[in-house]
Every structure is written in C-alpha cells, then in structure tokens.
C-alpha positions as a printed Julia matrix, in Angstrom:
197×3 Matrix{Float64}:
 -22.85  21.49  44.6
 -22.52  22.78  48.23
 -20.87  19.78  49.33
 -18.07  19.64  46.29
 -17.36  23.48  47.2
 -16.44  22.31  50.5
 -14.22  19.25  49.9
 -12.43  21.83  47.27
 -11.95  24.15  50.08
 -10.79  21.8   52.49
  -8.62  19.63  50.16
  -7.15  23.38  49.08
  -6.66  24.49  52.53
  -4.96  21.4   54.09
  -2.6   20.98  50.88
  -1.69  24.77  51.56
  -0.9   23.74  54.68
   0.97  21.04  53.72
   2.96  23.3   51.46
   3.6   25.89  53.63
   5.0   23.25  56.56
   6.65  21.81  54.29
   8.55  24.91  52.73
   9.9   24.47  49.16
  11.62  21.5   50.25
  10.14  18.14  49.56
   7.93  16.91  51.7
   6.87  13.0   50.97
   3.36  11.79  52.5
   3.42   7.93  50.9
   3.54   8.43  47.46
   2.46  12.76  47.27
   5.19  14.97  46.94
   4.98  18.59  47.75
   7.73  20.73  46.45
   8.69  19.11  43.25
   6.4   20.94  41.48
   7.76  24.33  41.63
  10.15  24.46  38.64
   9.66  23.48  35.25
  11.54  23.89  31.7
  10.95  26.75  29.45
  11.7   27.01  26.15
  14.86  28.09  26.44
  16.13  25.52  28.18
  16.86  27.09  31.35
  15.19  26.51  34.52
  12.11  28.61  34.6
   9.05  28.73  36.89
   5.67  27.47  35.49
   1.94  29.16  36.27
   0.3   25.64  36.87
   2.5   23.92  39.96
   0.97  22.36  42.86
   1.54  25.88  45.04
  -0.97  27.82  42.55
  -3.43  24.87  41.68
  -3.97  24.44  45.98
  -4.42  27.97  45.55
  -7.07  27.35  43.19
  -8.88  24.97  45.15
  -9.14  26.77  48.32
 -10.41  30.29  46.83
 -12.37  28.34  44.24
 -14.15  26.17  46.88
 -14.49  28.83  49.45
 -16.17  31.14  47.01
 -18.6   28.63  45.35
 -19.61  27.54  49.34
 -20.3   30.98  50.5
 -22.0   32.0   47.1
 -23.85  28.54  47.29
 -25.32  28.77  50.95
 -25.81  32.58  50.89
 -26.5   34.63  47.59
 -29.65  34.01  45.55
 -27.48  33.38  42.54
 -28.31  31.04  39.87
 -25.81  28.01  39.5
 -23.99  28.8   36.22
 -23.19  31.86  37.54
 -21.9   30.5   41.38
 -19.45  28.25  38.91
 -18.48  30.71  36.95
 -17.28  33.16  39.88
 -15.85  30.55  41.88
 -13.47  29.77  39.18
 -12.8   33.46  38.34
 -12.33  33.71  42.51
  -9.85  30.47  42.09
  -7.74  32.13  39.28
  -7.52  35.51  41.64
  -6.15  33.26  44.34
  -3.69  31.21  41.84
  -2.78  34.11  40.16
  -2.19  36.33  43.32
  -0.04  33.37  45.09
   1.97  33.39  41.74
   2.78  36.41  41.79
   3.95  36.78  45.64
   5.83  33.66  45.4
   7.64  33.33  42.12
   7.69  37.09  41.12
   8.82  38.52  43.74
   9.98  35.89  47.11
  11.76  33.12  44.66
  13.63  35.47  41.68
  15.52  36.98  45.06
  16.67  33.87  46.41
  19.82  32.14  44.83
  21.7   28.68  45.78
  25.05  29.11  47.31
  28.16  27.96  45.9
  30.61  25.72  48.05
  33.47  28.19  47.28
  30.93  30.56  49.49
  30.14  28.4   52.47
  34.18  27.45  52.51
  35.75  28.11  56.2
  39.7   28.15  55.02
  40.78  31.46  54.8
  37.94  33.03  56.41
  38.88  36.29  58.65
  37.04  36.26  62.26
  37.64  37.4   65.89
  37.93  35.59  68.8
  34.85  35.68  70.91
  35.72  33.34  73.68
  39.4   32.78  74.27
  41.08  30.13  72.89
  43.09  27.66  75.71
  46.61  26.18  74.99
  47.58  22.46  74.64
  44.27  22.28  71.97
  41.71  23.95  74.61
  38.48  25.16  72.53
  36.97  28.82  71.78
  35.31  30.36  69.97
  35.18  32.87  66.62
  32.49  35.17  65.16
  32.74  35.86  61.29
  31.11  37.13  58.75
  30.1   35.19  55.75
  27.75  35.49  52.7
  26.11  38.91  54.6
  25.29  36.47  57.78
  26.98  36.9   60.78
  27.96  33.79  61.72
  30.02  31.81  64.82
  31.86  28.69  64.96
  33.8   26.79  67.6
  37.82  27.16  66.96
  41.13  25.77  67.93
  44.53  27.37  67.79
  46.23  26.0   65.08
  49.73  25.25  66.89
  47.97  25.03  70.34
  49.25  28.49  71.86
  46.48  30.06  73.6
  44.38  32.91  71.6
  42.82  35.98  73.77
  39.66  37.31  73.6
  39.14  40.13  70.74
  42.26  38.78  68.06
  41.32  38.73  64.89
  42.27  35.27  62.97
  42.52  33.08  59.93
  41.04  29.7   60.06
  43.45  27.62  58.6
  41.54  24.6   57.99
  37.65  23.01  59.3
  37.08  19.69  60.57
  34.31  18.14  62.02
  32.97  21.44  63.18
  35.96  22.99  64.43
  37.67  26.08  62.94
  41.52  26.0   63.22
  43.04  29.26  63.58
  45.94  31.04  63.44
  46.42  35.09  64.61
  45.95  37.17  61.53
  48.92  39.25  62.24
  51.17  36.35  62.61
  50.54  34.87  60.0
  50.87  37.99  57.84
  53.93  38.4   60.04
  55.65  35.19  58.97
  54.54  36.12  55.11
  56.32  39.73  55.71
  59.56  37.95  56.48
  59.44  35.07  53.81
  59.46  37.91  51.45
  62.0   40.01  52.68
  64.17  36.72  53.44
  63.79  35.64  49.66
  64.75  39.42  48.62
  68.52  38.64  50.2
C-alpha cells in the first residue's frame, strides 16, 4: 500500500504542476489535455463550474497519496483506517483547491469584449513625441483599468509634442494613428457653428 500512496502523490503532484504551468489555458502533452476540464454545464444551461475537474481530482491525488504515505510509513494505524483518512485528507485538499479557485479567483475574472480592447476613439497622451513626414512616437492610455502604451503616428503627418493629449483615429498593424484631441474637437466646434449659418 506504501508504494500506491506514493505513485498517487507523485502522479498528483506533477499533474499540479502541470496545471499550474500550464494556467487555465490548454496545455496538450500527446493526447492529455489540461485545462479543458474546468467548466461544465449545469442545469440551467449556463456555463457553470463543476466539483469533479481535473484541478480538484490532482488535488485529490496529491493530499490523498501524501497522507496515506506518511500515515503508512509512520503511525501504528491499522490499514482500513490509513484508507479511510487518506481519502478524507484527499477531499480536504479537493475541496480546499475548489474553493480558492472557482469560489473566489475564477467568479472575479470575466472575458473581454472586442468593443473593450478597440483602439479607435481611445483618448491618450503623447509620451514620446511624435516626428513629421510619418516619424513614430509614442502614447500612454488607459484602457479596461490597465494602463497601457502603444506606438503612434500622426494622423496627417504634422509632428505631435510631448504631453498632447490625442485621439487615435484608427490601429494598424500595431500602430495607433492620432490626431490632437483639441483639434479635432476644434474642427467639430466649427462644423457645427458653420451648419448653424
């Protein structure tokens, strides 16, 4: 019994390990995939999280095999009852895993939406002045609570100084094209008072 405590243990620990490399992203080793076991369907319909996924039953393994070793090789305890603690000691571990993870970490987290992660009509400053004739520079922004920066181009190639705040006006291949925000709301102003004559 010693011996199947400590494959369980080891199996549980290097699958952890796995896991935890791997993130909840999936991670392929031939055909074993970690990750896809995280969500499953409730009742409802709706995406829900279920208590037996391969997070909670490595879990298992590890405290389950670690317990029934050390209880095995040092307590005077007959062998029903090493079993029978090394699976209550497994169901701690799942359970406690479970409840860090999808209780409290995952219900926080959410997927963005592309209208989110969208650079035209974004707001930023100049951080590194912008050259004429299509010279690059640079913007800081902010953007879904990060603080984020991007390399920029003036939109009609005039330079852009340090410190002015602009509007990217469109994002390719990495590059933010901007415009001064008070131009622009400049050129708005007088469309406006221009279609009011």
């Amino acid at each position: 019994m010693e011996t199947i405590y400590l494959v369980c243990f080891i199996v549980g620990l290097i699958l952890s390990v796995l896991s935890i490399a791997g993130g909840f992203t999936h991670l392929h080793l031939g055909h074993l995939h970690l990750g896809h076991t995280a969500h499953a369907h409730t009742h409802g319909g709706s995406h829900g999280i279920s208590s037996i996924n391969g997070f909670t039953i490595t879990a298992f393994l590890c405290w389950f095999g670690a317990a029934g070793y050390l209880l095995n090789r040092y307590s005077s305890f007959f062998t029903p009852l090493i079993l029978i603690l090394s699976v209550l000691s497994g169901l701690a571990g799942a359970g406690l895993l479970w409840l860090v993870l999808f209780k409290f970490l995952l219900p926080r987290e959410r997927i963005l939406t592309a209208e989110e992660t969208e650079m035209p009509g974004v707001i930023g400053q100049v951080s590194d002045s912008i050259r004429d004739n299509g010279g690059i520079g640079e913007i800081i922004f902010s953007q879904t609570g990060a603080r984020r920066s991007t390399a920029a181009r003036s939109e009609d190639g005039s330079p852009i100084q340090r410190g002015t705040e602009v509007i990217v006006i469109r994002y390719e291949r990495g590059i933010a094209w901007v415009r001064p925000f008070d131009e622009l709301s400049d050129s708005r102003f007088d469309h406006l008072n221009n279609g009011a004559t």
